[in-house]
C-alpha positions in Angstrom: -1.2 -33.5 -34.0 1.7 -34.9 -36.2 3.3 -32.4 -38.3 4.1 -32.4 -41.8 7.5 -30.7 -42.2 10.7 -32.8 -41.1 13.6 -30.8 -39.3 16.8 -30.5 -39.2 19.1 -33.7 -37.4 21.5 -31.0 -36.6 21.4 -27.3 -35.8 22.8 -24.7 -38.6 24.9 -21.6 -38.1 22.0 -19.8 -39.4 19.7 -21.9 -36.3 22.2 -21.1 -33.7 22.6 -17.2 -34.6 19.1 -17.0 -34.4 18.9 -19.1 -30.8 21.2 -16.5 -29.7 19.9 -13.9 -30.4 16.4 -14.6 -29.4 18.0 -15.5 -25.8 19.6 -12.2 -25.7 16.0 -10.0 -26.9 14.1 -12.7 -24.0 16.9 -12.1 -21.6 15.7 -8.7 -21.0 12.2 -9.8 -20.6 12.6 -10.7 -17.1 13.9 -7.6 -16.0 11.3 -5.6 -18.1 8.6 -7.3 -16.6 10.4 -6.8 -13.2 10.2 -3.0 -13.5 6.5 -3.0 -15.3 5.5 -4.7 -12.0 6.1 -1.4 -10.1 3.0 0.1 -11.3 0.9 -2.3 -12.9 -0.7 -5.5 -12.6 0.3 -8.3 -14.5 -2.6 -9.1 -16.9 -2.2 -5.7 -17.9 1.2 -5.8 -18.5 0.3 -9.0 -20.9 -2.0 -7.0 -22.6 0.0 -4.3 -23.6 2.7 -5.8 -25.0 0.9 -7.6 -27.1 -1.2 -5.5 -28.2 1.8 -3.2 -28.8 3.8 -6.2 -30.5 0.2 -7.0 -32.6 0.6 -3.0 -33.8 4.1 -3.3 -34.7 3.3 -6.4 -36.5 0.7 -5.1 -38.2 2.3 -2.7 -40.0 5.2 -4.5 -41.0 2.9 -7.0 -42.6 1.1 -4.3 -44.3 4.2 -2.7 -46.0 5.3 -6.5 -46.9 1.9 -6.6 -48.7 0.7 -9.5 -46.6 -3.5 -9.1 -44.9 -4.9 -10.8 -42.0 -6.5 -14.3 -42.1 -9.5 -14.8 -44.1 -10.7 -18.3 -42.6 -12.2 -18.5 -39.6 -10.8 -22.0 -38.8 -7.4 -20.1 -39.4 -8.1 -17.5 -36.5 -9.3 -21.0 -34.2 -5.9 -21.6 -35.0 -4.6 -18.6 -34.1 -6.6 -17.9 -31.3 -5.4 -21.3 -29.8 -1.8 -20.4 -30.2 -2.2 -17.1 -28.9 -3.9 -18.6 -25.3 -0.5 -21.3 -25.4 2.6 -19.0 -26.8 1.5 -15.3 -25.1 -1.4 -15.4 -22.5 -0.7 -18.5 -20.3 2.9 -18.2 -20.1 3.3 -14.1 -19.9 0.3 -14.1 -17.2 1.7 -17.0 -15.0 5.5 -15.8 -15.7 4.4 -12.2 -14.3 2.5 -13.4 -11.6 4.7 -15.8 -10.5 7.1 -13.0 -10.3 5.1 -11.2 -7.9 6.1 -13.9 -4.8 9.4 -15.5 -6.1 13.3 -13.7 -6.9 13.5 -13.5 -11.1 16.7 -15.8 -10.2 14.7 -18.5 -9.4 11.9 -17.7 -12.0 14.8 -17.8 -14.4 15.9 -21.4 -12.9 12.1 -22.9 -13.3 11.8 -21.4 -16.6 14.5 -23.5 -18.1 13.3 -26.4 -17.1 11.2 -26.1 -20.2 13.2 -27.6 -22.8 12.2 -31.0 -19.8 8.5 -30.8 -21.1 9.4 -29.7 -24.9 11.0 -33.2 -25.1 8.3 -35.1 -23.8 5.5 -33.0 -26.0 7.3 -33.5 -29.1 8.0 -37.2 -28.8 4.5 -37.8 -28.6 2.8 -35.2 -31.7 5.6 -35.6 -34.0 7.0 -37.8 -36.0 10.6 -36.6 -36.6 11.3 -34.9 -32.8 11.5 -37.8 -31.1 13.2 -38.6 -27.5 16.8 -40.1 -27.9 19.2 -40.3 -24.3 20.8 -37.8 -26.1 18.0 -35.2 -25.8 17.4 -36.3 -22.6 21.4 -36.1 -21.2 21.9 -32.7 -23.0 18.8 -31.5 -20.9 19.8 -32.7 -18.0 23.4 -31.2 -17.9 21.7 -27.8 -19.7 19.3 -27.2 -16.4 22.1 -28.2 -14.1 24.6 -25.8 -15.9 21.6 -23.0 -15.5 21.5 -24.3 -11.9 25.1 -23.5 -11.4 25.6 -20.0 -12.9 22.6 -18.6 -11.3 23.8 -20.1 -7.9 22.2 -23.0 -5.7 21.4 -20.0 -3.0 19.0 -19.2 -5.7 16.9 -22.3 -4.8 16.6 -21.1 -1.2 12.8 -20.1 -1.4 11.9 -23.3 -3.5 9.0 -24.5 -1.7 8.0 -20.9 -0.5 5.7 -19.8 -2.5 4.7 -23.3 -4.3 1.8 -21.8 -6.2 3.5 -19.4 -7.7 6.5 -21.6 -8.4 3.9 -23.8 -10.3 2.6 -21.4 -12.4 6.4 -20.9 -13.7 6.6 -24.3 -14.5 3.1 -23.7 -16.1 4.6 -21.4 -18.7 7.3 -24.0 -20.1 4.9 -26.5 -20.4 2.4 -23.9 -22.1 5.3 -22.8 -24.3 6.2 -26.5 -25.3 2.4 -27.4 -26.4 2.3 -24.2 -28.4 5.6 -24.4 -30.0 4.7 -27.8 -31.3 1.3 -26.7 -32.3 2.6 -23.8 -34.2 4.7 -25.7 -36.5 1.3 -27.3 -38.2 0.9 -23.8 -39.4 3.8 -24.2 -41.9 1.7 -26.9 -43.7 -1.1 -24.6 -44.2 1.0 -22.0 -45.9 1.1 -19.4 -43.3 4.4 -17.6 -43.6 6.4 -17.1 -40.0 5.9 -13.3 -39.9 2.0 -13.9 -40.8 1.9 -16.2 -37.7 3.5 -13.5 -35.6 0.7 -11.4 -36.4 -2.3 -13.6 -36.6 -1.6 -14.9 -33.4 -0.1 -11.4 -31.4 -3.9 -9.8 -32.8 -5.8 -12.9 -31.2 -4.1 -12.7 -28.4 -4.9 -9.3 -27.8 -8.3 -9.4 -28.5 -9.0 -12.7 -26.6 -7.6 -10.6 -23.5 -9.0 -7.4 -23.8 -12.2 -8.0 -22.0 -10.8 -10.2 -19.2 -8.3 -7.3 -18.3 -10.4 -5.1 -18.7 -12.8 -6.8 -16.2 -10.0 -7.7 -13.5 -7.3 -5.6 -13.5 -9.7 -2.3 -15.0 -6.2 -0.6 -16.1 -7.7 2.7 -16.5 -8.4 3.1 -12.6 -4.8 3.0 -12.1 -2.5 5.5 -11.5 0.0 6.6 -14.5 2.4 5.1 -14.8 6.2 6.7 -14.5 8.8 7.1 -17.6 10.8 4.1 -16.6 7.5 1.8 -16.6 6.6 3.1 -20.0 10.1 1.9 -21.1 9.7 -1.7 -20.0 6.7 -2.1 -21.2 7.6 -0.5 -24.5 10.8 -3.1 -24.3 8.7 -6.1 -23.7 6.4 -5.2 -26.9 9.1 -4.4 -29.4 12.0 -6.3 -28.6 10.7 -9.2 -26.3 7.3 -10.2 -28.1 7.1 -8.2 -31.9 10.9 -9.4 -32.6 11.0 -12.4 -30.9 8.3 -13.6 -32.1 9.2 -13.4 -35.7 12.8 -15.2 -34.8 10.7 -17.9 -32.9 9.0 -18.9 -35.4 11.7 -19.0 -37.7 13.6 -21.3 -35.4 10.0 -23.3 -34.8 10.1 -23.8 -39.1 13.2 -25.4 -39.3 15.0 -26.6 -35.8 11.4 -27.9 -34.5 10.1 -26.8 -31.0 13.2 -29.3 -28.7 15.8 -27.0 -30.3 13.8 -23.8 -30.7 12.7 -23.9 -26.9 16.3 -24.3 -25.6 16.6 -20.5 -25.6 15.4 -20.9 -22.0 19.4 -21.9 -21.6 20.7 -19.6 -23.1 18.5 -16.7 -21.3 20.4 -16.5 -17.9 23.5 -16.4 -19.9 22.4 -13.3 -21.9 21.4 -11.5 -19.2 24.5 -12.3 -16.8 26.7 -11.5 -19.9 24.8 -8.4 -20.5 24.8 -7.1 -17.1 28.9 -7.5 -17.8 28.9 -5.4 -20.2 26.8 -2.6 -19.8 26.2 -2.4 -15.7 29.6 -3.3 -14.8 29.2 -6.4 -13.2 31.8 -9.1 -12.7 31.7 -12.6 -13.7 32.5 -15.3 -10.9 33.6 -19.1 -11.1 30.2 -20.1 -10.8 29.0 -18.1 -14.0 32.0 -19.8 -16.1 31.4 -23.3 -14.9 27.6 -22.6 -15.4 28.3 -21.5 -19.2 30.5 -24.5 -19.7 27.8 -26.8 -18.4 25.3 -25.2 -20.7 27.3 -25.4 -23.7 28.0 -29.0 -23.4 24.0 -29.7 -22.9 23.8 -27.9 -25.8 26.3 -29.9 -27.6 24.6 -33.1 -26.7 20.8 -32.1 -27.5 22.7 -31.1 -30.9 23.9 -34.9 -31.7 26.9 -34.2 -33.2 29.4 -34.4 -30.5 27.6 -37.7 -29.2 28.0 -39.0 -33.0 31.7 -37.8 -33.7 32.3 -39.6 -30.0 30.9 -42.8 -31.2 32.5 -43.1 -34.1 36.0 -42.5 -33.0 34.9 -45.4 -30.6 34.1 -47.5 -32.9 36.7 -47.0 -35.2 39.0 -47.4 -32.1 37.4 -51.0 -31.7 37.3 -52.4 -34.9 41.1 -53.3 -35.2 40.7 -55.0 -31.1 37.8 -57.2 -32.8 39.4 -58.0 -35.7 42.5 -59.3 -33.9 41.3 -62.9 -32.6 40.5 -63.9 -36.2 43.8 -63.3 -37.3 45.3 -65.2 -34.6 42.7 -68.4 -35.4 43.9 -67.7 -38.9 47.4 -68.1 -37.6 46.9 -71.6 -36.1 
């Protein structure tokens, strides 16, 4: 599964906007999700967003003038990436949330970027694993460790199914995103992906909800429901998608899936804003970890640091020649 497209060495401002902002739209997934829980099951809550975010997508492709797949080894294709970017991870994220605190859902979901560095070592040929991936991760997940708070980690062990099927989802998300980027070669455009594989996804889970979970048994649901769910569709899967796969085209699937960082910042920094709550120590030395992982996995701190080294020790070596020259 090598892919044909080289990425960038180094993240762009353009690459880093877009990180951010997709961490702040997938910030609020968690929460959505949290609230959909109320009233519906989780395979139907997977269900409905994408089949809302397939909608959205839909028409937006239509107005741009672009039409659904022809080839059915394209919709393979897409079906494939549906089951690894949307199904697994939104199903095992949503029902892992129904037995463990989002905080620690939060903390085993950013232990993704982990598995994206091992995936892409292996299936491509310019992603590979350097100690500077590796050390950036490290100090990333332990900075995402620190903000959310080590209390947080209390009921590791608890529930160690469900805790699993968290750690499921990165390592879902980390085949897919690799996988996705072999689309690119084929000419499939990142808003044509978005849709191929949101209308897959939908149909590929339509019959299995409708077995399981048979949503229109349930009560309906309330006002506030409708809202997450109409959140998770539009914001968290439509428009996040699109960004993804932007960031998937030209940063590769290490730097794209680093989001999962960024996430529990978002949200803390968002519940600042808008719910009034107050930042502690922890969250700043949390942030501060996170940036320098993030600084690392980039490679350009690591390469400035290296070279100011280096420079430093070249006129200490030089100075034993010119004392032999001297005698």
């Amino acid at each position: 599964m090598k892919t044909a497209d080289a990425v960038k060495s180094f993240l762009g401002a353009t690459e880093w906007f877009l990180l951010i902002a997709l961490s702040i739209i997938w910030g609020g997934s968690f929460f959505f999700v949290s609230i959909a829980l109320r009233a519906l099951p989780p395979l139907t809550i997977v269900w409905l967003r994408l089949a809302l975010a397939a909608v959205v997508l839909r028409a937006i492709a239509l107005v741009q003038g672009l039409s659904l797949a022809s080839s059915w080894r394209l919709w393979v294709g897409f079906g494939c990436i549906g089951l690894l970017n949307n199904i697994v991870p939104y199903g095992l994220i949503a029902w892992g949330q129904t037995h463990i605190a989002s905080g620690l859902a939060s903390i085993l979901n950013a232990a993704t970027p982990f598995s994206a560095v091992i995936v892409a070592h292996f299936f491509t040929d310019d992603e590979k694993m350097t100690r500077g991936r590796v050390a950036g991760v490290l100090v990333g997940f332990t900075g995402v460790v620190v903000m959310i708070g080590p209390d947080a980690l209390r009921g590791l062990g608890a529930h160690i199914f469900a805790q699993l099927a968290v750690l499921g989802a990165g390592i879902s998300y980390s085949v897919g995103g690799v996988a996705s980027r072999r689309f690119r070669a084929l000419g499939v455009s990142t808003l044509g992906l978005a849709t191929n594989q949101a209308v897959a996804a939908t149909l590929i889970l339509l019959p299995v909800t409708a077995v399981i979970d048979r949503p229109w048994t349930l009560p309906v649901p309330g006002p506030d429901v409708w809202g997450a769910v109409l959140g998770l569709g539009l914001f968290s899967t439509a428009l996040a998608y699109i960004i993804y796969f932007r960031l998937l085209a030209t940063a590769g699937a290490t730097n794209a899936l680093l989001v999962t960082f960024l996430i529990p910042v978002s949200a803390i920094l968002l519940g600042t804003m808008f719910l009034g709550e107050r930042l502690e120590p922890k969250h700043f030395a949390g942030m501060g970890l996170i940036g320098l992982g993030l600084a690392v996995m980039d490679g350009r701190l690591l390469g400035f640091l290296t070279r100011r080294q280096n420079a430093g020790a070249s006129p200490a070596a030089a100075a034993p020649d010119r004392r032999r020259d001297r005698t």
